[in-house]
LUMTORGU-140572 format. One record per residue (C-alpha): x, y, z; residue number from 1; residue in one letter. Coordinates in steps of 0.2 Angstrom, whole numbers, always signed. Each point is the difference from the previous one (the first is absolute). Last residue first. Layout:
BEGIN
node east->X; north->Y; up->Z; k->NUM; r->a
...
END
This chain:
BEGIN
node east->+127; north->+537; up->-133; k->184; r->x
node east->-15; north->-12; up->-1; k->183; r->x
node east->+3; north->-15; up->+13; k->182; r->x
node east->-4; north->-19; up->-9; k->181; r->x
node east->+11; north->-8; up->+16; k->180; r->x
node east->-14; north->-11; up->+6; k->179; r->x
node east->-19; north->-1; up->-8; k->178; r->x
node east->-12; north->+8; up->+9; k->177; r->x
node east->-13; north->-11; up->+7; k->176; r->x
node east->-17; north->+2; up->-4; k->175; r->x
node east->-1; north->-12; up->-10; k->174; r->x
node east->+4; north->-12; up->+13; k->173; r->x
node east->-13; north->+5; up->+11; k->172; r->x
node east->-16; north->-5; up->-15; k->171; r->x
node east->+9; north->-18; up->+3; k->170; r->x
node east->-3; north->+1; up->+20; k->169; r->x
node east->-19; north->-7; up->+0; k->168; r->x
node east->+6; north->-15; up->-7; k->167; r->x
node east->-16; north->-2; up->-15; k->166; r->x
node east->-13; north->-15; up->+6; k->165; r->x
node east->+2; north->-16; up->-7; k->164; r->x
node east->-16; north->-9; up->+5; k->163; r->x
node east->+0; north->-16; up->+9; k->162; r->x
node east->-8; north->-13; up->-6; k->161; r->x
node east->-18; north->-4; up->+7; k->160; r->x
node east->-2; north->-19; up->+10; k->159; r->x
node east->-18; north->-4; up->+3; k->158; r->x
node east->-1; north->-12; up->-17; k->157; r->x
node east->+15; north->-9; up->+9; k->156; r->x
node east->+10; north->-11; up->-13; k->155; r->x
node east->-6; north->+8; up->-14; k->154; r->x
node east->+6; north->+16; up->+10; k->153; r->x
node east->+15; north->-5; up->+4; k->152; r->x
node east->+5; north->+0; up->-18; k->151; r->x
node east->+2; north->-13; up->-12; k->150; r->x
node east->+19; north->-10; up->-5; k->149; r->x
node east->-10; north->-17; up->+0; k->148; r->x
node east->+13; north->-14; up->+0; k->147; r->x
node east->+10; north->+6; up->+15; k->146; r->x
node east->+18; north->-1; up->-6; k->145; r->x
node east->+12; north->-10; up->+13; k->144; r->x
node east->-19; north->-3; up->+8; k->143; r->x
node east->-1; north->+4; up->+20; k->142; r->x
node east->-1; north->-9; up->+17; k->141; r->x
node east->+7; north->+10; up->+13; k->140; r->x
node east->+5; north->-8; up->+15; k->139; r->x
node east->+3; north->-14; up->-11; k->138; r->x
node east->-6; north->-19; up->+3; k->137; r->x
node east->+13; north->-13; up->+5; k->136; r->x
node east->-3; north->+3; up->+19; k->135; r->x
node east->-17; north->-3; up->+0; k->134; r->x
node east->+2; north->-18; up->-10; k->133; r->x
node east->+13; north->-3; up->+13; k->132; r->x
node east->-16; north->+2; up->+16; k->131; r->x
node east->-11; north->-11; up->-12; k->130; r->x
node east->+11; north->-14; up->-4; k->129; r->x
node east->+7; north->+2; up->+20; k->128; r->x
node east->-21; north->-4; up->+3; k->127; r->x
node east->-3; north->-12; up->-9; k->126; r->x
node east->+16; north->-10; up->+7; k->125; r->x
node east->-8; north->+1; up->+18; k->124; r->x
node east->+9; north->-7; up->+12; k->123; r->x
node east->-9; north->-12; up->+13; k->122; r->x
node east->+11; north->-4; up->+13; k->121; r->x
node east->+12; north->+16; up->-1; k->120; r->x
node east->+17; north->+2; up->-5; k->119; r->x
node east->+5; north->+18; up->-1; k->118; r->x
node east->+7; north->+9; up->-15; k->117; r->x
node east->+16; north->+5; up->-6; k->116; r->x
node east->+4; north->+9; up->-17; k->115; r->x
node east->+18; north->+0; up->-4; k->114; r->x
node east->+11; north->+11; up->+3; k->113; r->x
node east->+3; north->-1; up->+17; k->112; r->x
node east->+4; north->+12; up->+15; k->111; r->x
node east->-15; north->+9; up->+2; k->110; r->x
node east->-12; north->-17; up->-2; k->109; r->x
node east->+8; north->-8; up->+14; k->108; r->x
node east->-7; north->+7; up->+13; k->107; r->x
node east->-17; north->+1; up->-7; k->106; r->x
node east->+0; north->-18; up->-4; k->105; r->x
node east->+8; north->-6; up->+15; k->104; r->x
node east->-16; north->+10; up->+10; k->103; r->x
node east->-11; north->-8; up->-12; k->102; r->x
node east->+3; north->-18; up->+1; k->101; r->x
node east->+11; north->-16; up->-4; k->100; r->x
node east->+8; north->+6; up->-16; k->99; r->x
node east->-6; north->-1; up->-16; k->98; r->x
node east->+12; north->+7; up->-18; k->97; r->x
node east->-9; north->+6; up->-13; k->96; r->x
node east->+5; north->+1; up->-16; k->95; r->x
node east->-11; north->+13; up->-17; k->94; r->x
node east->-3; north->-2; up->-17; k->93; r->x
node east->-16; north->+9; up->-3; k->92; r->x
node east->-6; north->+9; up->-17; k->91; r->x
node east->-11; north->+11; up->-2; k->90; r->x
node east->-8; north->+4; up->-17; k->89; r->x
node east->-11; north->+17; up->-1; k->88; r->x
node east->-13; north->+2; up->-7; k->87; r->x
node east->-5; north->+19; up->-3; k->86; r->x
node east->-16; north->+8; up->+0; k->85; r->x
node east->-5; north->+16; up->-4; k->84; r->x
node east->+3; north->+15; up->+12; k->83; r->x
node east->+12; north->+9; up->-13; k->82; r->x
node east->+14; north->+4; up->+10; k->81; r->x
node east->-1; north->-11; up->+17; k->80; r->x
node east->-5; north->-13; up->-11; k->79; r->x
node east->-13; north->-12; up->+10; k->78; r->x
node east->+3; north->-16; up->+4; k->77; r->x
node east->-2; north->-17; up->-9; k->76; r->x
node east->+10; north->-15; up->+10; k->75; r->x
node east->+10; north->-15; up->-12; k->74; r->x
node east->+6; north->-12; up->+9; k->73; r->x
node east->+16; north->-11; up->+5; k->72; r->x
node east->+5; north->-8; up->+15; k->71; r->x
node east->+16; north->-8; up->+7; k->70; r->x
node east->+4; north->-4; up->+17; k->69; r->x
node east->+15; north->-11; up->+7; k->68; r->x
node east->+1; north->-7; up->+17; k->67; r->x
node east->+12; north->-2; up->+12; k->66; r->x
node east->+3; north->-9; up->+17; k->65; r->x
node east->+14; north->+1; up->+7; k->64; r->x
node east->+11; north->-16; up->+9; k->63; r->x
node east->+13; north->+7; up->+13; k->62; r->x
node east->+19; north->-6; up->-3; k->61; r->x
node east->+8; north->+16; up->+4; k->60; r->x
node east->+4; north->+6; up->-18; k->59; r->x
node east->-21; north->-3; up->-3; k->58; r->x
node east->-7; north->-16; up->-9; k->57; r->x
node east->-12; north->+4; up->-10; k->56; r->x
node east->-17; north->-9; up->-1; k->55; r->x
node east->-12; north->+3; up->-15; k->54; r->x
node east->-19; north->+4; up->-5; k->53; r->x
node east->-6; north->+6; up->-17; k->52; r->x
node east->-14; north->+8; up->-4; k->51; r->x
node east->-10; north->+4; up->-17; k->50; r->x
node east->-11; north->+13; up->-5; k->49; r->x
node east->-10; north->+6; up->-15; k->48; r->x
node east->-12; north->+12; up->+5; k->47; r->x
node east->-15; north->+0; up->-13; k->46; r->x
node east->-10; north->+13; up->-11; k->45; r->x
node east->-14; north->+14; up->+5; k->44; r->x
node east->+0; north->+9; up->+13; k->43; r->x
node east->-8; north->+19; up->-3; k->42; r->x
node east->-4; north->+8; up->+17; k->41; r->x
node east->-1; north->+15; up->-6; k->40; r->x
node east->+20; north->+0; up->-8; k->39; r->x
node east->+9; north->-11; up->+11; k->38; r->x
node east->+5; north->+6; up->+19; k->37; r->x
node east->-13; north->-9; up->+10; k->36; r->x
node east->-1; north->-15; up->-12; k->35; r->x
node east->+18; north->-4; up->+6; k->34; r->x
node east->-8; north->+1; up->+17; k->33; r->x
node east->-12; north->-12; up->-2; k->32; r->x
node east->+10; north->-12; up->-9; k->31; r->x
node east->-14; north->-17; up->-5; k->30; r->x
node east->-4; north->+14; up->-16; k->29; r->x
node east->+17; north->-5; up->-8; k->28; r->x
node east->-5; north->-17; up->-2; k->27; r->x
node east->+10; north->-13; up->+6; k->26; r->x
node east->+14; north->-8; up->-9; k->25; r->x
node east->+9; north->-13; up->+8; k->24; r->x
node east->+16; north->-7; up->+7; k->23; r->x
node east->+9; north->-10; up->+14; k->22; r->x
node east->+17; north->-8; up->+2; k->21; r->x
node east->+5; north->-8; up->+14; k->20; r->x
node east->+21; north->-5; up->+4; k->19; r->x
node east->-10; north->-11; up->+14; k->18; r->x
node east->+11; north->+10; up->+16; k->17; r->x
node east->-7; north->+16; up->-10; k->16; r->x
node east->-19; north->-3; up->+1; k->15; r->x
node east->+1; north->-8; up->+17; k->14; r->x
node east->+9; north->+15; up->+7; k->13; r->x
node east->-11; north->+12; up->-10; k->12; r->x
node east->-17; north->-7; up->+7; k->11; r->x
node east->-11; north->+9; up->-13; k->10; r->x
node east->-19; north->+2; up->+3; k->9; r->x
node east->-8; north->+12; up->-14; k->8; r->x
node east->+13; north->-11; up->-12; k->7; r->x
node east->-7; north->-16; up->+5; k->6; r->x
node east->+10; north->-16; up->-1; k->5; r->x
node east->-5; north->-18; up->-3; k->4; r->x
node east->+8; north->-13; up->+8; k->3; r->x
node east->+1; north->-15; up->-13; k->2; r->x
node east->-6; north->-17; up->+6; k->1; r->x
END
């Protein structure tokens, strides 16, 4: 009989020690909070993911346990230029080291490169996809050359151009003598 694995319900250890390997795609609509930040809601497409798990052995002889994300999707957000929609791929190729808890974690995470996290009984693999899909997404999502040039006021029917009103100090300058042009 085979032990079945559940991503929602990870036990790292266990996962790593057996060399694991898990993947799936899930509908991009099953991340809430990805959909929080995509274009009104819009989700449409899959996540494709896939885990690995692994022990290292450290310098001092101490095994750890680390496991290997990757993810890909496709997210449509709203150009912060144009206000239409962009998709935008994300990609995710990411290690994480596991260590035995939270404060070890925290402590350790100033002084290594690698991403640590801390092992819990009943990871949630769902949930890292999710929180690393976040962090591939730009600040500022926008189109290298946004497809519809038109004004702000397509995009807004409430939004007025700003008149170009006359410097009020260009009538001065005419009135200033020129230099050096003395009658004698």
């Amino acid at each position: 009989m085979t032990k079945q694995i559940a991503a929602h319900r990870l036990d790292v250890r266990a996962f790593a020690q057996a060399n694991s390997r898990l993947q799936g795609a899930e509908p991009l609509e099953r991340f809430a909070r990805v959909l929080e930040v995509s274009a009104a809601g819009v989700a449409h497409g899959l996540v494709h993911w896939s885990a690995q798990g692994e022990v290292r052995v450290d310098q001092t002889g101490q095994s750890q346990y680390w496991l290997r994300l990757l993810a890909d999707a496709e997210v449509t957000q709203t150009c912060q230029r144009c206000l239409a929609p962009i998709q935008v791929p994300v990609h995710v190729d990411r290690w994480f080291r596991f260590v035995a808890d939270e404060a070890t974690a925290t402590a350790q995470d100033e002084i290594c490169e690698e991403d640590i996290l801390a092992l819990e009984p009943d990871f949630s693999l769902h949930e890292l996809i999710q929180d690393e899909l976040l962090l591939e997404l730009p600040y500022i999502p926008r189109h290298e050359v946004c497809p519809d040039a038109a004004p702000m006021s397509a995009a807004d029917p409430g939004f007025e151009e700003p008149t170009v009103r006359p410097n009020p100090f260009a009538a001065l300058a005419g009135l200033k003598a020129p230099k050096g042009g003395g009658t004698g």
